[in-house]
Every structure is written in C-alpha cells, then in structure tokens.
C-alpha positions in Angstrom: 148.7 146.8 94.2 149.4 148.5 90.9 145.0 149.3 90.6 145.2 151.0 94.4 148.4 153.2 93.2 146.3 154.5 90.2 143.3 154.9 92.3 144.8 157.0 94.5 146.4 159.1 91.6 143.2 159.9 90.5 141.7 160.8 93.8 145.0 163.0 93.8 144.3 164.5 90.5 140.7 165.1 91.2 141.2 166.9 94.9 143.6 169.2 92.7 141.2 169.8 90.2 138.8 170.8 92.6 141.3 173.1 94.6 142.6 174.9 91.4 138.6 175.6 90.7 138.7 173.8 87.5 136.3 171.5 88.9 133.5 171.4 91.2 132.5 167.8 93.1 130.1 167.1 95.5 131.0 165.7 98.6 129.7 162.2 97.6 132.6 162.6 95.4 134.8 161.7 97.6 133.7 158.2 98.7 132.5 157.4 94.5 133.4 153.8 93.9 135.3 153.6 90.7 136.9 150.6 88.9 140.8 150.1 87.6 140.8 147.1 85.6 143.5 145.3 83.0 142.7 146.1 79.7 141.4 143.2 77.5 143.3 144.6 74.7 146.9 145.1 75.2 147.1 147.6 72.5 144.4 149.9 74.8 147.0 150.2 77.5 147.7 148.0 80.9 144.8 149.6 82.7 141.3 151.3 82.2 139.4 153.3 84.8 135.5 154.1 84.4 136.2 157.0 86.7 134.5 160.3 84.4 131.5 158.4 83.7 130.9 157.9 86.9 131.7 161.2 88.3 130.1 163.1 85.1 126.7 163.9 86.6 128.3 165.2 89.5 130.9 166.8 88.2 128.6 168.5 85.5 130.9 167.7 82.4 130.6 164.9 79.9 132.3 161.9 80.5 135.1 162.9 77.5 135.7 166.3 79.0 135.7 165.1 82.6 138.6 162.1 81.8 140.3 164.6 79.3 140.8 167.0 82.2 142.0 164.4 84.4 144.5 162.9 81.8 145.7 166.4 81.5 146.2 167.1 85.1 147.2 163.7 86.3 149.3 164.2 89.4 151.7 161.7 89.5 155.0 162.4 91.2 156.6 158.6 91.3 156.1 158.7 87.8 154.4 155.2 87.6 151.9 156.3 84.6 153.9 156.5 81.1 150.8 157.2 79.5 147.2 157.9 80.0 144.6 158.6 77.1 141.0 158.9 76.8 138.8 156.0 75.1 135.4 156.0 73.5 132.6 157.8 75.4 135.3 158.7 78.6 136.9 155.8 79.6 140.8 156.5 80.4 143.6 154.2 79.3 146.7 154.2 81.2 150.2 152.7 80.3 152.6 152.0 83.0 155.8 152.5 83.0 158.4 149.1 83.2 159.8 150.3 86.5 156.7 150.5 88.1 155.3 147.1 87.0 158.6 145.5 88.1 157.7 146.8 91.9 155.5 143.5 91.7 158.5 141.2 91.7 160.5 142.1 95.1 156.7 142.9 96.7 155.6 138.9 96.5 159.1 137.7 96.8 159.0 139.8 100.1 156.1 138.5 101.3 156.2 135.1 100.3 153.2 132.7 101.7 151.9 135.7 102.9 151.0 137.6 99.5 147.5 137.9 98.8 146.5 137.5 102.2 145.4 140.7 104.3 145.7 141.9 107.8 143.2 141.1 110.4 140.3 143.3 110.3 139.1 142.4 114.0 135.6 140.9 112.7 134.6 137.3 113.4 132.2 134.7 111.2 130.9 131.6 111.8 130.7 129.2 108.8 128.7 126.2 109.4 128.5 124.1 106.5 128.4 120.0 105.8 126.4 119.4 108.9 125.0 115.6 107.2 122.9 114.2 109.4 124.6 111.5 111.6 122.5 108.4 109.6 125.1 107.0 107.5 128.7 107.3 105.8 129.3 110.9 103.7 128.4 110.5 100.3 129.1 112.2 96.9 125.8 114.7 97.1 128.1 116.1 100.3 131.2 116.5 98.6 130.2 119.8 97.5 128.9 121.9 100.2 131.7 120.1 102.1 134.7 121.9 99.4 132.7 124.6 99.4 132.1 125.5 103.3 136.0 124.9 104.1 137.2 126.7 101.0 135.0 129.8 102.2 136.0 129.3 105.7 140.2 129.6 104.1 139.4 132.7 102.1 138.0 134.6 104.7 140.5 134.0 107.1 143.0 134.9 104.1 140.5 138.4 104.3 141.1 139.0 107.8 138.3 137.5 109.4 139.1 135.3 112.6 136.8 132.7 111.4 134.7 129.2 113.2 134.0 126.2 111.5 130.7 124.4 112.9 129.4 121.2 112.3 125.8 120.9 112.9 124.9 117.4 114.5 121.0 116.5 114.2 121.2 114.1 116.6 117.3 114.4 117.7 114.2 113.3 115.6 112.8 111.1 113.8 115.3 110.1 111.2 118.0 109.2 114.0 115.5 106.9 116.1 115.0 104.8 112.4 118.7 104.5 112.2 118.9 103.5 115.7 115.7 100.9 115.0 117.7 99.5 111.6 120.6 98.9 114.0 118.5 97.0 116.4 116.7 95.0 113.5 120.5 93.9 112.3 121.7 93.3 116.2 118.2 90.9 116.2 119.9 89.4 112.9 123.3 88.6 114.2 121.8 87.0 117.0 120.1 84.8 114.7 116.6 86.1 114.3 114.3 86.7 110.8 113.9 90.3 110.4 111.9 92.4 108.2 113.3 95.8 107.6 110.9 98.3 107.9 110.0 100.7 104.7 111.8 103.4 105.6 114.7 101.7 106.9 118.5 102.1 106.5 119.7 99.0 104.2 123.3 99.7 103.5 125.8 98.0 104.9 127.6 100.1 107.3 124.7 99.8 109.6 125.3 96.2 109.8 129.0 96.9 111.2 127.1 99.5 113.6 125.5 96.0 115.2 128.4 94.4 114.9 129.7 96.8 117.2 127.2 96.7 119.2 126.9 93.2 119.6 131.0 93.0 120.3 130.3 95.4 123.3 126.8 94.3 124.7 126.7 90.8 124.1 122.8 89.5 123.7 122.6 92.3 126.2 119.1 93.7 124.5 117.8 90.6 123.2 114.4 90.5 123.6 113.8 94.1 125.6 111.4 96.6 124.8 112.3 99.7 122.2 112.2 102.0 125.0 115.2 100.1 127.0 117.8 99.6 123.3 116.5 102.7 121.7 118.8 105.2 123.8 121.7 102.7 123.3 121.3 102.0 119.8 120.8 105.5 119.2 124.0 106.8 120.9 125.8 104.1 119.1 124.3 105.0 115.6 125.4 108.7 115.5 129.0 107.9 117.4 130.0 105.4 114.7 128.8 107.7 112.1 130.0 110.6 113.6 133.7 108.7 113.6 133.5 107.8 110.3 132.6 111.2 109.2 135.1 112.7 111.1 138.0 110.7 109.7 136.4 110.9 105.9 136.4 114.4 106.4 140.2 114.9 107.8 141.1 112.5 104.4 139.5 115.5 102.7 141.8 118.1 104.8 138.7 119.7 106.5 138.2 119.6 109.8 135.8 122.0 112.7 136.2 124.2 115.7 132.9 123.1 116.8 130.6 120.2 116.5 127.8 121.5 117.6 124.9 118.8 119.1 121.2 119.4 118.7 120.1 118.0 121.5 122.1 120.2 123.6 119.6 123.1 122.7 116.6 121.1 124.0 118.7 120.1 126.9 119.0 124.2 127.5 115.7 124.6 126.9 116.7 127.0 124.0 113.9 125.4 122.2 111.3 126.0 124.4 113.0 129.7 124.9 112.4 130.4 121.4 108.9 129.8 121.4 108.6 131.8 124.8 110.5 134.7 122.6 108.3 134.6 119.5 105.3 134.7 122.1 106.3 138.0 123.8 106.6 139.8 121.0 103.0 138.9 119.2 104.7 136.6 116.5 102.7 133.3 117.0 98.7 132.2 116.3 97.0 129.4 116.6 94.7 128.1 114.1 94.4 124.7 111.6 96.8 126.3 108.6 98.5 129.3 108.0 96.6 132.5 107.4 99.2 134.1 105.4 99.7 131.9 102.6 99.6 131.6 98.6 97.2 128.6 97.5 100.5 126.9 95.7 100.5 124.4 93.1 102.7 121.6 94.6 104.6 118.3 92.7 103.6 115.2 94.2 106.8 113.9 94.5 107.9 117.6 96.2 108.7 117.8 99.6 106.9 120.6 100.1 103.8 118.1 98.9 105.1 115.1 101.4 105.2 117.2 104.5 102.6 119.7 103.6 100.1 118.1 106.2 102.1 119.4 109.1 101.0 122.5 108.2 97.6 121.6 109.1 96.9 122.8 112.8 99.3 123.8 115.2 101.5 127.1 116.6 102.1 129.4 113.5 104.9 131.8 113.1 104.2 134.7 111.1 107.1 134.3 108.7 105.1 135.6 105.6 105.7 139.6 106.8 109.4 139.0 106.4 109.4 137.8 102.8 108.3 134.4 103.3 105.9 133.1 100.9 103.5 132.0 103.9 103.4 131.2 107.7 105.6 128.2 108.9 104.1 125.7 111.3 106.3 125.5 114.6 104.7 123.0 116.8 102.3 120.5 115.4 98.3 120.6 117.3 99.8 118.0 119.9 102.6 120.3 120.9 105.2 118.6 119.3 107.8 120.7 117.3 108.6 120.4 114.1 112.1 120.8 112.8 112.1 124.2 111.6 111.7 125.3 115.4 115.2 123.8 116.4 116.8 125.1 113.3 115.3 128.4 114.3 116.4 127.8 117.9 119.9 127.2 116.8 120.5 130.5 114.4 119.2 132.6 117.6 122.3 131.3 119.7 124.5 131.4 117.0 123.5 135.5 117.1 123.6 135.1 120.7 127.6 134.1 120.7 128.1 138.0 119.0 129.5 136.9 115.9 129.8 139.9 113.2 129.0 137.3 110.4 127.1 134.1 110.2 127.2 132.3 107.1 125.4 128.7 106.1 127.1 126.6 103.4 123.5 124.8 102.2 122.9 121.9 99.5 120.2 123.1 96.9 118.0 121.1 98.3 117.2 123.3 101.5 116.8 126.4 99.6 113.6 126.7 100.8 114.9 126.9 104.0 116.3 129.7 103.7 113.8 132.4 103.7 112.1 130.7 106.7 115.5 131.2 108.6 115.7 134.8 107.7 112.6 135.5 108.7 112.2 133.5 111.8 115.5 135.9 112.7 114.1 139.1 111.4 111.1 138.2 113.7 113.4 138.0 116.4 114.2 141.9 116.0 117.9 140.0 114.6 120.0 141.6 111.6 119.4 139.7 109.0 121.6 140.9 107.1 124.7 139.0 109.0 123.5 135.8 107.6 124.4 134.8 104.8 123.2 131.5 103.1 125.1 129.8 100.0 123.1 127.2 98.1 125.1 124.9 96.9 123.8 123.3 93.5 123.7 119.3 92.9 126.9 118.3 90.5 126.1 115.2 88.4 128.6 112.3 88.9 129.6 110.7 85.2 131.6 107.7 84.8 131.8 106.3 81.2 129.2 109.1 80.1 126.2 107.8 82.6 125.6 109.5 85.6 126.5 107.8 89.0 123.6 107.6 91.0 123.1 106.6 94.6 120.6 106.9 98.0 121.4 106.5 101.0 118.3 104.7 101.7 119.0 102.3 99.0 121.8 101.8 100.3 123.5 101.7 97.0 125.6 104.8 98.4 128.7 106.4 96.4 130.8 107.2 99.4 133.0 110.2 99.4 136.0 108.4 100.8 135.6 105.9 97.3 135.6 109.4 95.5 138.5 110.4 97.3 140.2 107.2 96.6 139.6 106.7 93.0 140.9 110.5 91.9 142.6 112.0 95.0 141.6 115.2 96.8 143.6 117.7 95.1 141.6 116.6 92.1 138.3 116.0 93.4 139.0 119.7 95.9 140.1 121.3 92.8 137.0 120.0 90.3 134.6 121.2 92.9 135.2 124.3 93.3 136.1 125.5 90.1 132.3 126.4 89.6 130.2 129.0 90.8 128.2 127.8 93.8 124.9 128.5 92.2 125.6 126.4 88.8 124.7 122.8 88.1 127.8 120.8 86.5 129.0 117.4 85.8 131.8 115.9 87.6 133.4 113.4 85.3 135.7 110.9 86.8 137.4 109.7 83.8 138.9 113.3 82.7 139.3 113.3 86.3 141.5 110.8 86.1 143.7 111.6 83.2 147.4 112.9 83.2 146.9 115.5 80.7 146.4 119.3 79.9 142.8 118.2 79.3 142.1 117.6 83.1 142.3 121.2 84.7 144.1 120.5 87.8 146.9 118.4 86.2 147.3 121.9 83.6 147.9 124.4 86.8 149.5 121.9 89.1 152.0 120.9 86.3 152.9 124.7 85.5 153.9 125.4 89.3 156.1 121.8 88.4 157.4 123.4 85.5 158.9 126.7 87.2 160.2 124.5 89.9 162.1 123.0 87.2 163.2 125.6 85.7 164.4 127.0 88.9 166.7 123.7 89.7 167.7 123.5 85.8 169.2 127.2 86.4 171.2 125.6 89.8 172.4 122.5 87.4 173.6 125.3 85.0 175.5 126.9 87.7 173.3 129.6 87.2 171.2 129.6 90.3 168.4 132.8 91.1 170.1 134.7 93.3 166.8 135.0 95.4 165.0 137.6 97.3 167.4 139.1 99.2 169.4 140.5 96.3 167.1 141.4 94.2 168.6 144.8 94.0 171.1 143.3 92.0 168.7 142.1 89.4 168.4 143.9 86.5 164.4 144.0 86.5 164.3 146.4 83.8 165.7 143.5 80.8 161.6 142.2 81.4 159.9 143.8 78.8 158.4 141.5 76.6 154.3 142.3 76.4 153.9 138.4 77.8 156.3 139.8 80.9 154.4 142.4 81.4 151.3 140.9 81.5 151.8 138.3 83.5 153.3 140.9 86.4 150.3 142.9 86.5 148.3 139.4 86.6 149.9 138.8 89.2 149.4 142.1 91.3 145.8 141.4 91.3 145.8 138.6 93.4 145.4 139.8 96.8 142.1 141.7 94.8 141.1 138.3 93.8 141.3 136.8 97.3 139.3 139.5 99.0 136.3 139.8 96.3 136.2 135.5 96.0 136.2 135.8 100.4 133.4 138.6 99.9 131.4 136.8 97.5 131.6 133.3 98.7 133.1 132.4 94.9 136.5 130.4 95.8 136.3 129.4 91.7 137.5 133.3 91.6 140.8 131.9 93.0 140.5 128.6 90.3 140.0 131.0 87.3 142.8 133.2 88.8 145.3 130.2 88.8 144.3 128.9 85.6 144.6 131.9 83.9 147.7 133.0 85.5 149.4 129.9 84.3 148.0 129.5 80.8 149.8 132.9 80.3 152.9 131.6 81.4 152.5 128.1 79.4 151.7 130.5 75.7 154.9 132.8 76.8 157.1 129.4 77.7 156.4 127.9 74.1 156.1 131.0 72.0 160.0 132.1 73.6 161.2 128.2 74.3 163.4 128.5 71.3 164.2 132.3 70.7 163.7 134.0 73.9 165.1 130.8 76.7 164.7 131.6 80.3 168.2 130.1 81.0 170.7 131.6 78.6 173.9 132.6 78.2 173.4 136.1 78.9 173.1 135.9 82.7 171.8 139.6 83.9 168.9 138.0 81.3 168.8 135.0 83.0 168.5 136.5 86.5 165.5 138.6 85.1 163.6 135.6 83.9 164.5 133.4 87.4 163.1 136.4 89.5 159.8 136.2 87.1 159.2 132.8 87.4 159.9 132.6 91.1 157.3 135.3 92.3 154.9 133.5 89.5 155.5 130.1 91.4 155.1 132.1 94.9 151.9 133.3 93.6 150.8 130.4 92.2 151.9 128.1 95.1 150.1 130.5 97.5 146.5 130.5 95.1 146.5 126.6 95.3 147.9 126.7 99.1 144.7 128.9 99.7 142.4 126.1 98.8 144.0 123.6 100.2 145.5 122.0 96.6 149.1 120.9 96.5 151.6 122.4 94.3 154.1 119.5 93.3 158.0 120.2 92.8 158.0 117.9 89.5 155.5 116.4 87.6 156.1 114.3 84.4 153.0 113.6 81.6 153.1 110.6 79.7 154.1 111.5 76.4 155.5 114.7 77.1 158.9 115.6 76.1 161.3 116.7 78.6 161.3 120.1 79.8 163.5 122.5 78.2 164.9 125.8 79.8 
C-alpha cells in the first residue's frame, strides 16, 4: 500500500533526522501512530500526513518547523514522492509520482481474489450471532443481526483471524414449553377437539404444520395423556421443525454455522450449577429479597425491565453493580430456580473456557441491556473482559408503499425473512443491510428495493462491475483484447495520467486498509461505502471521457492502459462485493438505458 510506503519514508526521514542531530525524539517516538490519508482536494496533493503535529511536543518544535524539516530531508531513494509541501498549521502534502501510483495495477492483478485480504495472524474469534430462539420461522427483526454476524464473521477471516460461527439454541425455559403446549393445543385440534389457545400462545400458522407433523408420525398417540407424557415430545418436535426451517432460511441467505450450540447441553454438564459454585467461591453472591446495589429507577410500564422486574425480588444475587452494572442481577429466583441470565452467564464462561483470543456477540437492540450484565458476570469470574466484544444491532423499519411493515411473532401476523428474500433477492436485501452502521436506526424500503435503477444502491455498484465486464469483452469483439496480467510489462502504464486515473488507483490501494479497519471495528458498511465510492468515480470518469477520452480506441498502447485500469478496478470491486457475500454480475441491462459504449 501506497499510505504504508510513505509511512515508512517518514519513519526513515525522521530516524535520520535524529542521527544527523537535527532532531531529538523520545523513544515513544518511535511507536507514534500517525495518519496518511487521500487528500479531499486534489489540488492539496494525493496524500496528507498529520505526522509534525503529532510529534511536535516531543520533538520540541512547532508543527510547521517540525513538517518543514521533514519535507526537506525526506529520504526517499525509490523516488515515489514527486512532491511534498507543508499545509496550514504543519500538515504535509505529498504528490506522487505516476510510476509509483501505477505499482497498484500489476499489485491487484497479481493477487487477484486475494487482494485486500491479509495473512493469518494465528488468533482465533468466536462470533455468535442470530441465535433466534427455536419458537417459530426467522422473521424480518432477524434479518439484521443475521447480515451483520456473517458479514463480521467474513471480514475477519479476510483480517487473518481463523474464525467460528455459533448459533445459540435456547432450547430450555419457559418460552419453548409454550410452543411445545400450542403444538399440543393444535394436535388436540386436528384430532377434532374445541381448543382455546392460551394468552400467551403461538397463533401463527407454522405451528399448525408442526402438529401436522406430529400427528403424521404419532397417530392419536397422545390423545388424552397428561402434559408431563407429550410435553418432552412436543417439545423436541417444536425446536427440530423450527430449527430445519431456520437452517434452510438461513443457507437461502448464504449463512451458515460451525456450531449450533444447545442450551440444554450446559445444564446437562452441570455447567450451570458450576457457575454458581464458581461465583460462590470467590464471595460474589448474597442472599437477600432485592439487590442491595441498586439505583431506585424510573421504569416504563410497557418496559421489560418493568414486566420482569418482580424477579428481582428475593433470591441468589450476583454483585454485578462493582463491574459497571447499574445494579445487582438476580440469579436464582427464592425457590432455587434460575433465571435466564444465569445460563447466558454459564455459556460465555465456556465459551472463555474453549481459549478463544476473541469472543464477539452480534445482538439485536433489544438485549442491550444485556450486555453489561455479561461483562460483568465475566469480570466477576476474574475473565478479560476485554475479549468480548458485543455489537448492538439497531431495529431497521420495514416500508412498503411509505407505511411501515409491522409483524409479531405472537400475533402471528409474521413477515418472514424467507418472503423478504423472495420478494427482493439476497444480494439486495445482504447489500441494504449492511450498508449502515450497526448502531443507526434506518428504513428498509422495499419498493426502491425493488427498482432497476441507479436510484437503488446495489443495482448502481453491481451494474458498474457489469459495465467493465463489458468493456472488457467489447475490447475482445474489437480484436483488441487486454493482454492480461502476465504481460503487463508490456503495458505502457505510464499513458494513465488523467487526475480521474489517478485517483481511482490510489482508491483502490486503500482497500486492504478498508478491510482490516471495517474487520476491526465490526463496520462491514466500511466495505459498502468503499465499493460505492470506488465505482461512482469510475461512472463520473466513464461519462465525462465517453466521447473524448474512449477506453477502446484506435491508439492501442492507449487502449491497453485503460483495459489494465479497468480490470484491477473490476478485481477490486469483484473482491469488495465477494467479501460480503454480494454477487458481481458479468452483464446487466437497465430498462431505459442506452447501450453501453466503449
């Protein structure tokens, strides 16, 4: 990367500085974290480097007379740098030279699906993310953390990590023995009997096919028996029909797991029980009828802190509130039984215990209160809390025809992801939600969704990969076909010099930046803007030169250029979507458009 060659002139520069005695660092000099960025303004130079201000305290000089010494001293043998100024307060501009810029070209052509991507860095992560609970069908509302968890999970394996997807089945409690009980109620109906659903039953329809499937299997089998002799059955059947659904919804989607991890396995291994013996031995449990650490809160009635505060009345305590919580959490309830928070806890120790170097949690917005409980519940464990990291994934509205979509799963009027998927197609709906930060509300609307125009954002980047492919094949119908990567040397690079060219190589260079800071930060929209970006510059220099400046042209050293420009921009394109799982189409044709000149 162009940024990494000046970065290490200017270590260069300032080591001789140092050793000619016109300046004097301190050590901490040496590890100073300083940025090389593209310019806004193309008329400022290519690149700008913050490096004097930073280093002006300890290099005692102002931040002008620190980057003028540098700019004078700049020790560049490859001559890459064609110019280098100072800006403003002590900002340094830098100009590159064409040669060096045109390095980019045979660098991605090289490495082909493997540009942007970096070298194994021997660290492990778990990424657990989706993990709906096994009542019913995915819907919409898991669309999101779903994108997001397996978009996270392909970036950091693009970083180097050797990475674990986990699905998280809660296949124990109270909301699974209500889906298993609404089976039994429609079972009882297909055999002919008046039912009554009970209030906080599961009314949609897939739970009829459930008993459909049971009743194909079992017969009248448990007609007529007590709850404690279909319960087990029912509830077995509940989460493996769900569970199959899920699984194939999912694979529709292009995720799939390493690991589907089952809940009741850590009560079988009495990891639950373990837990609380753990806590115990090291003084971090109380008994008493609430929490003693806690904040007299003002909560909503329709809140769920407010619906389930009364299990925090009485019981095992944990003392979260020392760690950042903003009060004790409840554990097991006064007649021993544990709440859900326990197994959760119970479930983040193994996931410690399997000596992962990173843990991360893909969560819906709705569990962000979750999350300091976890941490602390770790912390209280004498566990690193900093390994685990937990992204909160915001609601997105659905709109169709300007109103919002809505749906409940207990209403049973559900908006199922695999209609979603249906109706617009993943690479649309993959592509929509992710191209937001994690942490921001936005609407998803399905008729822009749907159009086959620049105005939708995944037809604009998906149709500019189409469009180099095109121009690639209209060169080989022109008997004019890119030589390719191999003989490249025979390119004349050097014919790219328009400011657009230029511009879009160094755009280019900063991709495998782009991949490692979006895998860092948990931000795969990083690699959405990158892609958008990276092609509305090449759509502006396609129609400002269409006419004057053609791609294919009679002058074929020209022509060569251009092809070698547009193939590493399709590589690097191809390899941004490929990265999130998006398809990059050969051709695409827009209704209305006129045809695709050279």
């Amino acid at each position: 990367m162009i940024s990494d060659q000046i970065r290490y002139i200017i270590s260069q520069t300032l080591q001789y500085l140092c050793e000619a005695g016109g300046l004097t660092l301190a050590v901490e000099a040496q590890t100073a974290i300083f940025s090389v960025e593209l310019t806004k303004n193309p008329d400022h130079g290519d690149y700008s480097s913050n490096v004097a201000m930073v280093l002006s305290k300890l290099a005692k000089q102002s931040p002008k007379q620190l980057a003028t010494n540098i700019v004078q001293h700049l020790q560049d043998p490859t001559g890459a740098i064609r110019k280098a100024e100072v800006a403003g307060p002590g900002f340094i501009n830098l100009t590159m030279t064409d040669a060096a810029l045109h390095e980019i070209i045979p660098a991605i052509l090289k490495a082909q699906a493997q540009f942007g991507r970096h070298p194994a860095n021997g660290q492990s992560v778990l990424v657990e993310f989706v993990s709906a609970n096994p009542t019913g069908p995915l819907h919409v509302g898991h669309a999101r953390c779903a994108f997001m968890g397996d978009a996270a999970a392909r970036l950091l394996s693009a970083a180097g990590y050797k990475v674990t997807r986990e699905f998280y089945v809660n296949d124990v409690g109270s909301q699974v023995k209500t889906l298993a009980r609404t089976i039994y109620a429609r079972y009882q109906e297909l055999h002919g009997e008046a039912i009554q659903l009970a209030a906080n039953a599961y009314p949609g329809a897939y739970v009829i096919d459930i008993a459909r499937v049971l009743q194909k299997e079992d017969g009248n089998k448990w007609m007529h028996q007590p709850e404690s002799v279909w319960l087990p059955r029912c509830l077995a059947l509940g989460i493996a029909e769900n569970l199959k659904n899920i699984r194939e919804v999912l694979g529709q989607a292009g995720i799939t797991f390493d690991n589907w991890y089952f809940e009741h396995s850590l009560h079988d291994e009495k990891k639950v029980s373990k837990i609380i013996e753990d806590y115990r031995a090291k003084g971090m449990l109380y008994e008493a009828t609430k929490a003693e650490n806690s904040f007299d809160k003002v909560r909503r009635e329709d809140s769920k802190s407010a619906q389930y505060s009364h299990q925090q009345l009485g019981g095992t305590f944990l003392k979260t509130a020392q760690y950042g919580d903003e009060e004790d959490r409840i554990l097991l309830k006064s007649d021993g039984e544990p709440v859900y928070l326990l197994a959760d806890l119970a479930y983040h120790q193994e996931k410690y215990a399997r000596g992962f170097d990173l843990l991360i949690d893909v969560f819906g917005a709705d569990h962000a209160g979750h999350v300091p409980r976890i941490k602390a519940g770790m912390q209280a464990l004498g566990l690193d809390d900093t390994k685990l990291h937990i992204l909160s994934v915001q609601i997105v509205h659905l709109l169709k025809e300007g109103k919002e979509v809505r749906f409940s799963k207990r209403a049973g009027d559900i908006y199922l992801l695999e209609d979603l998927l249906a109706e617009v197609g993943v690479d649309v709906a993959r592509f929509i939600f992710l191209m937001r930060s994690a942490h921001t509300q936005f609407d998803f609307d399905l008729d822009l969704a749907l159009k086959q125009s620049n105005d939708n954002p995944v037809f604009y980047v998906q149709y500019g990969h189409a469009r180099m492919a095109t121009l690639l094949k209209r060169a080989l119908e022109a008997n004019q076909p890119f030589m390719g990567a191999e003989k490249l040397h025979e390119i004349d690079l050097q014919k790219l010099c328009l400011p657009e060219e230029r511009r879009m190589l160094m755009k280019m260079d900063l991709f495998p930046e782009v991949v490692m800071l979006a895998a860092k930060n948990l931000e795969p929209h990083r690699v959405i803007y990158f892609a958008q970006e990276l092609i509305s510059e090449f759509h502006s220099y396609f129609s400002k030169y269409r006419h004057s400046e053609r791609i294919i042209s009679d002058d074929k050293a020209l022509t060569q250029s251009r092809l070698a420009l547009v193939a590493a921009l399709k590589q690097t394109l191809y390899n941004a979507l490929m990265l999130l799982n998006i398809s990059a189409p050969e051709h695409m044709q827009p209704s209305g458009e006129e045809l695709l000149e050279a």
